[in-house]
N, C-alpha and C positions, 0 to 999 in steps of 0.2 A: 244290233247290226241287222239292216236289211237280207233275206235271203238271197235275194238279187247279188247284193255287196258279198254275201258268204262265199257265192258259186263265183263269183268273178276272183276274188282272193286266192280261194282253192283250187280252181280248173274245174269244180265238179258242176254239174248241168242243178241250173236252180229248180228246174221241175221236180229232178230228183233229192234233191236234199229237201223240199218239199214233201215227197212220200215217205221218207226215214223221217221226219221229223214227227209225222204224222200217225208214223204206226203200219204203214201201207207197205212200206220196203226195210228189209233189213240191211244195217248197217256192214260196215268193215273196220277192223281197227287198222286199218292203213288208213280210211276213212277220216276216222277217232282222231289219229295222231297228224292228219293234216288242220283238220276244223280247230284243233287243240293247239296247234301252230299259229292259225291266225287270230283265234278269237282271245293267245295268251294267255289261256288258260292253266302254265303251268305246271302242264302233265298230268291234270284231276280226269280230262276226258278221255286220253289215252288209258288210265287208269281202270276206272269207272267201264270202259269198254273191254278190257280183256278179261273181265268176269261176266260180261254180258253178251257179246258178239261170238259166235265162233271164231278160231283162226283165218280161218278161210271161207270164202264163200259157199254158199250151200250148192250141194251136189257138186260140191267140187274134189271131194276125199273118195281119195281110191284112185283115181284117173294120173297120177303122176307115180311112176316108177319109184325103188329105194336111190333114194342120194341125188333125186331132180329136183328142184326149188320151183316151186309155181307161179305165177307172174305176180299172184300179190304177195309174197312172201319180196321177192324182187322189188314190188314197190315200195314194201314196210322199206328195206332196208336204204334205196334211194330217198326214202322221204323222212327216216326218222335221226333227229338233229337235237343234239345236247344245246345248242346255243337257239334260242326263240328267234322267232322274228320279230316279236317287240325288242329282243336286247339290242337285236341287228339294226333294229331303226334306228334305235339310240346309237350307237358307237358311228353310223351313219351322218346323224346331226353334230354327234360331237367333233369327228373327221373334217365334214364340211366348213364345221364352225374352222376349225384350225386354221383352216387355208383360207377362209375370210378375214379372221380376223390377224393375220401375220401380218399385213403391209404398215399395222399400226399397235402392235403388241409387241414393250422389248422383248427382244428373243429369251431372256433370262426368268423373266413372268412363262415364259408359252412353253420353255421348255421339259420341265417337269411334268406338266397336263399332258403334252405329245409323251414322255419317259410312258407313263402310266398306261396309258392307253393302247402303245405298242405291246406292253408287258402282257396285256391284255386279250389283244388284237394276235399273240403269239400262243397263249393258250386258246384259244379259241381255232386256229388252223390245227393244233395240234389233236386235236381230239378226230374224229371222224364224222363228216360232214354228209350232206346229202349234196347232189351238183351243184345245185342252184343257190345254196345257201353258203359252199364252199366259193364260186367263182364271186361271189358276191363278197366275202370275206378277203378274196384275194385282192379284189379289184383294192377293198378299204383300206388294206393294208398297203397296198402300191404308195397312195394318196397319202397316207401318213409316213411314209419313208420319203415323198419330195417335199414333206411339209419340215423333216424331222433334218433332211439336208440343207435346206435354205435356211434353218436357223444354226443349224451347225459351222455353213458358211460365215454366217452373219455374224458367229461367234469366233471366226478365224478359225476355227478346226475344220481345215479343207480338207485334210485326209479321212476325217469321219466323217465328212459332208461326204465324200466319194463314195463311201462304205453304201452309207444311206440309198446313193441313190442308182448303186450297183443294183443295191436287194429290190429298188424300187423298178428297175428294168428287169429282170427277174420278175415281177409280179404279174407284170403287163404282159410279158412274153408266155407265163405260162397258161394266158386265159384267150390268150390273145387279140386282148385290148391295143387295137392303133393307136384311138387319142391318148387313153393314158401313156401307153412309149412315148409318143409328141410331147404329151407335159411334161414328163420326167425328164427327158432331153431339152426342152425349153427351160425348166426353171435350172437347170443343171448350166446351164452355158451362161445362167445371168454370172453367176459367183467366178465361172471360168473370164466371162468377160471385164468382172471388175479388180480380176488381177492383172489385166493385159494382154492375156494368153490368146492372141483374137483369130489368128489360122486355127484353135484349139477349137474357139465360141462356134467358129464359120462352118467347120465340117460336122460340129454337135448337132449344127441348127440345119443344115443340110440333112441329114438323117431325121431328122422330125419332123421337115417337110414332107419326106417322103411318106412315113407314117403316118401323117395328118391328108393327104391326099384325098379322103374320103369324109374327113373329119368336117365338124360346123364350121362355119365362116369364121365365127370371132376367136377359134383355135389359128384357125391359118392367118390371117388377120396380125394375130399377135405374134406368130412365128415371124412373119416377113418382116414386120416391124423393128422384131429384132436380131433378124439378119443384115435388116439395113442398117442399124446403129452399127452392128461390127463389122460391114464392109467398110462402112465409114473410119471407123477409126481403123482400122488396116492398113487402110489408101494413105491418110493422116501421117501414119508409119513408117510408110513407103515413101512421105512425100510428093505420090501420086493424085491428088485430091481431086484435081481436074480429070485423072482418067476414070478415077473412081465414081465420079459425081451422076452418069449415065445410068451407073448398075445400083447404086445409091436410091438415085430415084424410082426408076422402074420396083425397087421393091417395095419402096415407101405409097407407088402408086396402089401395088398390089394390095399391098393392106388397108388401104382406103377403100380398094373395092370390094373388097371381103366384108368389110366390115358397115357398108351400105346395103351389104345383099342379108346381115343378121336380120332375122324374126322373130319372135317374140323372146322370152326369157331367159338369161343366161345359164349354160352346165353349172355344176357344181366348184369346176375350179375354172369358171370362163370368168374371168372380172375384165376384161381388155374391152377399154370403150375412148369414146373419141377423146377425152382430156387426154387419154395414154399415149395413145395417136399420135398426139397434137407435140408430147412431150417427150415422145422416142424420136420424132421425126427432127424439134428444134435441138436435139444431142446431135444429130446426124449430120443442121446444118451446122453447127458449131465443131465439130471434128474435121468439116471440110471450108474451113475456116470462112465461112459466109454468116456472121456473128449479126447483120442486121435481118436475114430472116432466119436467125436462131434467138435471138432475143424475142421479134413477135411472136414466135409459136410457144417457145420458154415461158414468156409472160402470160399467155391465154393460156397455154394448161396448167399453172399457178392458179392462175382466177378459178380457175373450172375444176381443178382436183380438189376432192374432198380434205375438208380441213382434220379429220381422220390420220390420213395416210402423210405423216409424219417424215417416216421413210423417204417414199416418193418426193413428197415437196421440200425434204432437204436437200432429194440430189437436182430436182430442177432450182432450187435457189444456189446450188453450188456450180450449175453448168451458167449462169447468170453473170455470176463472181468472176468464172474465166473468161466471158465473152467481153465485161467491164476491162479486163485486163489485159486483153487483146486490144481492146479500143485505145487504150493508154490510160483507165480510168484506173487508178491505184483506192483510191477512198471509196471510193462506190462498189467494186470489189470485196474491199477488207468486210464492207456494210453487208454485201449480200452473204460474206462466208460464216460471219459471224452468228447473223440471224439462221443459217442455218444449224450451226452450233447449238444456238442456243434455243432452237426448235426440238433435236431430238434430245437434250438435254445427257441426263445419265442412261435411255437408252440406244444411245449412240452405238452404230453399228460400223462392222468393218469397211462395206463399198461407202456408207458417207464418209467416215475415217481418212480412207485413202483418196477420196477426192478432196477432200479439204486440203490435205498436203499438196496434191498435184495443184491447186491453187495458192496452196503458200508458197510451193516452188516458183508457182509461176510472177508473182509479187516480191522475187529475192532482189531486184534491182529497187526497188521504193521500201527499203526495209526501215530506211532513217523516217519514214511518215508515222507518225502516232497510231493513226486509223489499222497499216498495215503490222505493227508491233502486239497491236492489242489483239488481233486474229491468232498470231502464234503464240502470245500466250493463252488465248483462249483455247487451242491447238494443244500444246503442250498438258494441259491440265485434263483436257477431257481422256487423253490421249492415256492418261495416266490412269484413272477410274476401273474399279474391277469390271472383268467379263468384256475388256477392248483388247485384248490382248494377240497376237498373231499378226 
């Protein structure tokens, strides 16, 4: 590692870590145990310096009264941290990895990796931290309690999803991180929205707005996105759909333009891009029963969503299924619920689960059609498989 690279990691001036390096200037073991921080060294150069360094810097003994602490005695203890910053990087990539890879990992594969890593992520706060290493540890942990609720969701245990993603507001509020509150209330209000609970989803996602206020485009972007899918089915609710259809769009507008004004590469839990757009927006026109442009938009974020995201493009082929069944199409229906079925296979999740059903309800009048028969038994069996339960 370049000196240049050393001082930028550390805060320390490269001219100077030039002169200690060289012999010219004497070191510090606050010094020691930063360098030994970034270069992961394991605690050899902190080591190796408290038999070589004085405590304190020179001419500095005698000048501090009994029972005052000196400012680098101050710094040793702001700086010196049982958990590295290479661990930190790791549990970092591994966190991130989580949150990426959930939209297409059953939740019963992902769950134990998140078990572990919380386990971990809870020893690690528990010890005594330095700020920067602690607010950083807080932040990861935030992100692993909304990753650890959306599969807890996903697993029908909504009261431990809640748990999760109490601690996870909790995390966010103690560092106080905005986006992360916004995430944690945005991925909170999906699982509330795909029980029905949609006054529940609205004023969840209302509070997120507020905290996302400051946030990047493709945070707010995807709030509004999915404020507008739950005002929609609200209105839907209400049987209001025409009055709804105003405030519908205007947010659906909003998020278009949020998401025109993103520049270069996404956060950590930013994945909100135009197929999602394209596929919150045609659930929105399908909740206000305008099924021919919720089919076009349904069908182009289909084509465009990654064949990955399982998840996702079961529930745009199952919002397909209901719009076929609105139209009077019973066979073309059963065809799109069933491919979705047998997309997520055995890790069939709760929100596809319970859409399936609300589209076999919606098919109880063509029940004598072969097509729609075979949907609920395909229904009934998945329905059946461990870890679908709730």
């Amino acid at each position: 590692m370049s000196l240049r690279e050393a001082g930028r990691r550390s805060h320390f001036d490269a001219s100077y870590l030039s002169k200690v390096v060289n012999g010219h200037k004497p070191g510090t073991r606050y010094m020691a145990r930063v360098l030994d921080d970034v270069l992961g060294a394991g605690g050899e150069l902190a080591e190796l310096a408290a038999r070589t360094w004085p405590a304190a810097p020179h001419g500095a003994a005698g000048t501090m009264s009994a029972g005052q602490a000196g400012p680098w005695e101050l710094a040793d203890v702001l700086t010196r941290s049982p958990v590295s910053a290479t661990a930190l990087d790791f549990m970092e990539r591994a966190i991130t990895g989580f949150a990426a890879c959930y939209p297409y990992t059953p939740p019963a594969n992902l769950a134990p990796q998140v078990q572990a890593m919380l386990g971990r992520m809870k020893d690690a706060l528990s010890l005594s931290q330095p700020v920067r290493a602690r607010t950083r540890c807080v932040r990861l942990a935030g992100v692993l309690c909304g990753v650890a609720g959306q599969i807890a969701d996903d697993m029908g245990r909504h009261a431990q999803a809640g748990e999760y993603f109490e601690v996870g507001g909790i995390a966010a509020a103690e560092i106080g991180d905005l986006d992360l509150t916004a995430w944690i209330l945005g991925v909170r209000s999906i699982g509330v929205f795909f029980r029905s609970a949609y006054p529940e989803a609205i004023a969840m996602l209302g509070r997120a707005q507020d905290a996302a206020e400051g946030c990047a485009p493709r945070r707010r972007a995807w709030l509004d996105a999915l404020s507008a899918r739950a005002l929609a089915a609200s209105a839907a609710r209400a049987g209001g759909q025409h009055r709804g259809h105003r405030e519908v769009m205007a947010s659906l507008d909003r998020a278009g333009g949020h998401l025109d004004a993103a520049t270069g590469p996404p956060g950590e839990t930013e994945f909100f891009d135009q197929p999602r757009l394209c596929g919150m927006a045609g659930t929105a026109m399908l909740l206000l029963r305008d099924t021919g442009r919720a089919r076009s938009l349904l069908g182009d974020a289909l084509t465009r969503r990654s064949a990955a995201d399982v998840k996702g493009r079961a529930l745009l082929m199952l919002d397909l299924a209901e719009c076929s069944a609105l139209d009077g199409e019973p066979e073309e229906a059963a065809r799109f619920g069933s491919a979705a079925l047998g997309m997520v296979g055995r890790s069939a999740v709760q929100p596809v689960l319970r859409r399936a059903r609300e589209v076999e309800r919606s098919l109880q009048r063509w029940e004598g059609i072969p097509a729609v028969s075979d949907l609920g038994s395909h229904l009934a069996e998945v329905s059946r498989r461990p870890g679908t339960e709730g």
